[in-house]
N, C-alpha and C positions, 0 to 999 in steps of 0.2 A: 649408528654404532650398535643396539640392542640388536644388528638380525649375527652379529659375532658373538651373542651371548649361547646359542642353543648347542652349536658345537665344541664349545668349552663345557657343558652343564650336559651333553649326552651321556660324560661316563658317569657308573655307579662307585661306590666304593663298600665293598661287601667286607672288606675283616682290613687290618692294619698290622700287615708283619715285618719290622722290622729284619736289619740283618743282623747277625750276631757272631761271635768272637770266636777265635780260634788257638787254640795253641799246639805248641809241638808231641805229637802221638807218645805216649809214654816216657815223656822227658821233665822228670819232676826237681831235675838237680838245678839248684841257682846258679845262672849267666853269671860271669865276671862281666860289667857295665863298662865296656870297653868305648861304647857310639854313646856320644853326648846327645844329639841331635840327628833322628832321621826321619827324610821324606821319601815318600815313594808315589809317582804317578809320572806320565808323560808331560812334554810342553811342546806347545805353539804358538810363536810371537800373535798375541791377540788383533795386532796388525794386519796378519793373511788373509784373516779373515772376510776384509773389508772386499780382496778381489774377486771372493766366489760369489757375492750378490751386486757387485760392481753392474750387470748388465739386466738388474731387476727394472722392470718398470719403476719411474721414478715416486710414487704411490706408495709402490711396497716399500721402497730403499728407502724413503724418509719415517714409514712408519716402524721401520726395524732396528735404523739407527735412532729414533727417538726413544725407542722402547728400551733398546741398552745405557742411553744415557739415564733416562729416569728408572731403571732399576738400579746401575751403581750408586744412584743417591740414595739410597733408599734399603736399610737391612730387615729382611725376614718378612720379603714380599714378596708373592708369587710373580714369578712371570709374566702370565696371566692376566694380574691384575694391574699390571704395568702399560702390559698393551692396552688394555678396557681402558687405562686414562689416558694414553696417548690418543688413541680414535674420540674417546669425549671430547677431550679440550679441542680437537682438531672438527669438531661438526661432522665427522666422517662417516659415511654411511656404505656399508661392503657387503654386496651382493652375497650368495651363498657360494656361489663360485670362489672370488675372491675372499670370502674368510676361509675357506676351505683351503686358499694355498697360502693365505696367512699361518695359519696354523702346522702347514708342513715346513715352515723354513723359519717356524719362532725356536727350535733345534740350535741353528746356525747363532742366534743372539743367545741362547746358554750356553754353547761351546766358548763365545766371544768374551761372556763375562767371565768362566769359571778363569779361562787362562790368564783373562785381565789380574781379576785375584790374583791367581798362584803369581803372577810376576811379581806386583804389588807386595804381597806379602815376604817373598826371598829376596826381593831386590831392598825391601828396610832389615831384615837380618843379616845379606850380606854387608851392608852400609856398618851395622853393628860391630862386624867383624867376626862372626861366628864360621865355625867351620861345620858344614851338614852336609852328612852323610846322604846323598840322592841317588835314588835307582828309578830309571825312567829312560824312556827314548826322546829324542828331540834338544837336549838341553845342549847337546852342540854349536846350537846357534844362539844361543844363551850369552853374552859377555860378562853379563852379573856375578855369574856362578864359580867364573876363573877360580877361586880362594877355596870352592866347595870341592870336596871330595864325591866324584860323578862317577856312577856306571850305567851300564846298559839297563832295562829291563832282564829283571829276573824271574825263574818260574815261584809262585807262593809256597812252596814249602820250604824253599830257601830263603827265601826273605822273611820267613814265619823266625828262621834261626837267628838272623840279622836282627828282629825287634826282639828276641828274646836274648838280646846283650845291649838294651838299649835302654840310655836312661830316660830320655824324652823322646816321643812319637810324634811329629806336626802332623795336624790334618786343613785341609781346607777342600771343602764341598758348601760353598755360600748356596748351591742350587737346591740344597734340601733344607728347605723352610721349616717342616712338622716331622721328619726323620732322620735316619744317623747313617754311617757308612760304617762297614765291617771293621775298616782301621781301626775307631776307637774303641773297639770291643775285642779287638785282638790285642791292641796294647796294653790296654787293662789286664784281660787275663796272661799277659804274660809280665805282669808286674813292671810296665813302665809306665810312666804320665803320657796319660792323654793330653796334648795343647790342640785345641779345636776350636775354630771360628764357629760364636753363639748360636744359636737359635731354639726356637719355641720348647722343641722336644727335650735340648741338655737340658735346659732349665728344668723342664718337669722329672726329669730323669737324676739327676745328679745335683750336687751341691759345688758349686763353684770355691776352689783351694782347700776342698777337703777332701774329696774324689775325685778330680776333673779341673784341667785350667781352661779357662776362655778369652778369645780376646773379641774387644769388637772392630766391623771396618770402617768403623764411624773414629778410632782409635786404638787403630792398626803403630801407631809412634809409641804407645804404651807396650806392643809386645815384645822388644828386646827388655827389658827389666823386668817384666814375668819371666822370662829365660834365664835369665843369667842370676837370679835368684834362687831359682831350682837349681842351677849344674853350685854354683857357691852353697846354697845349703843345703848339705847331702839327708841331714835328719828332715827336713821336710816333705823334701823331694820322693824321700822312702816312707813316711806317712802317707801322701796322696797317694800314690803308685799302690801301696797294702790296701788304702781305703778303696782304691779303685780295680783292685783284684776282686774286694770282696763283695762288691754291686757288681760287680761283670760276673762271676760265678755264680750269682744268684739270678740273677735276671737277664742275663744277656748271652746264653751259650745257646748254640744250637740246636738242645738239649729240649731248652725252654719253648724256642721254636715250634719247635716239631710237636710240644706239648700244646702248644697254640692255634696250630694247624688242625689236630683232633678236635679240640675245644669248637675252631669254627665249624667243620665237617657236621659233626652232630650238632650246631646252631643250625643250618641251613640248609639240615635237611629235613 
C-alpha cells in the first residue's frame, strides 16, 4: 500500500483561498422572506453510479466500493485517507500503474457519496414535512421531493435574487473537509442562515447558533428541529442571519479574496 502514497503526497499547497460570498449588484433594499427553505444544486440517484464502474476489474471495484462505505462512516475525512485504510487493512500492494488509475476514478466515489448525502439529507426533511424551495437539474427522478417546490437550474444572478428573499440557505458539500462553498457566504451576505453540514474550517470560522447553524451526519435526525426552530422563531432566526451578515462582510467577500491573492503574490515571490 505505501507505493499509493507518493501520488497522493506529489501536490504542493502554496496559499489557501477560500471562496467567498456574493450579493445582488447595488441592491441594498431588504427582501420580504417569502422562501422558508432553499437548496440549490443538481441530483443523481447515488445508485447510477454503481453502473459506470460495474466493468472495472474486480481489484478496483472492491477497493472503490469499500472506500465509499468507510468514508460515509466516517465525518471530516479525506478521501484520501479513506482509500490509504482500505489498501492497509486489505494487505494490498498497487503498482504505480494501478495507483495512478486508482486515483483517476476516486472522482466517481465523491460524486457517489456527495449525492448519497444530498438524498439522505432531503429525503429526512422531506419525511419532516418541510416544503424547499430546489433549483437543480436531475430531481425529476426524485420521488422524495413530490411535497418540494422543484425547478430547473438557473443562471446565478437569478438565484442570487431567490436567496436574497430567503430565510434559510441548506448547504451540503460533506466533500470539503478543511474549506467552504460560496453558498454559505452568499447567504450570509445576503442576510439569510446559513444551515451547513460541519466541518474543520466552520468550526474555526464561525460560532455554531450564533452566526451559523450546523448539523452533523453522524446526526442528520437532529436536523429538522434546527429548522423548524429558526422558521418558529423569527427573532432568532434574524439574530444569526445579522450575525452572519457581519462575519461574511468582514472576512468572506471577494473583496477580501482578492486581498489575499496580493498578500500571497508578494509571499512567493
Amino acid at each position: 500500500h505505501t507505493s499509493f502514497m507518493p501520488y497522493i503526497n506529489q501536490y504542493r499547497t502554496f496559499g489557501f483561498l477560500p471562496h467567498g460570498g456574493c450579493v445582488l449588484k447595488d441592491d441594498n433594499t431588504e427582501k420580504e422572506r417569502d422562501v422558508d427553505i432553499l437548496f440549490s444544486g443538481s441530483f443523481r440517484d447515488p445508485e447510477e453510479y454503481y453502473q459506470t464502474w460495474k466493468d472495472y476489474p474486480i481489484v478496483m471495484r472492491k477497493i472503490l466500493e469499500d472506500t465509499i462505505e468507510n468514508a460515509l462512516g466516517k465525518e471530516n475525512q479525506w478521501l484520501t485517507t479513506s482509500v490509504q485504510e482500505v489498501i492497509a487493512a486489505r494487505n494490498l500492494y498497487l503498482d504505480p500503474y494501478l495507483s495512478k488509475k486508482l486515483l483517476m476514478i476516486l472522482p466517481l466515489a465523491d460524486r457517489y457519496i456527495r449525492m448519497k448525502r444530498r438524498k439522505e439529507c432531503l429525503e429526512v426533511l422531506a419525511k419532516a414535512g418541510f416544503k424547499i424551495k430546489v433549483f437543480g437539474n436531475g430531481w425529476d427522478k426524485a420521488s422524495f421531493v413530490k411535497n418540494f417546490e422543484v425547478h430547473p437550474a438557473i443562471n446565478f444572478n437569478d438565484l442570487l435574487k431567490i436567496i436574497a428573499r430567503s430565510k434559510i440557505v441548506l448547504n451540503i458539500v460533506p466533500s470539503f473537509i478543511e474549506g467552504s462553498h460560496e453558498r454559505v457566504f452568499t447567504a450570509m451576505l445576503n442576510r439569510a442562515v446559513a444551515v451547513t453540514d460541519c466541518n474543520t474550517y466552520y468550526e474555526k470560522e464561525f460560532v455554531a447558533d450564533k452566526n451559523i447553524v450546523t448539523y452533523s451526519w453522524g446526526k442528520l435526525n437532529e436536523l429538522p428541529d434546527k429548522i423548524y426552530d429558526l422558521l418558529k422563531n423569527e427573532e432568532k432566526r434574524k439574530r444569526i442571519a445579522e450575525e452572519g451578515y457581519k462575519e461574511a462582510i468582514k472576512n468572506h467577500t471577494w473583496t477580501v479574496r482578492a486581498l489575499s491573492i496580493i498578500q500571497m503574490v508578494e509571499t512567493f515571490r
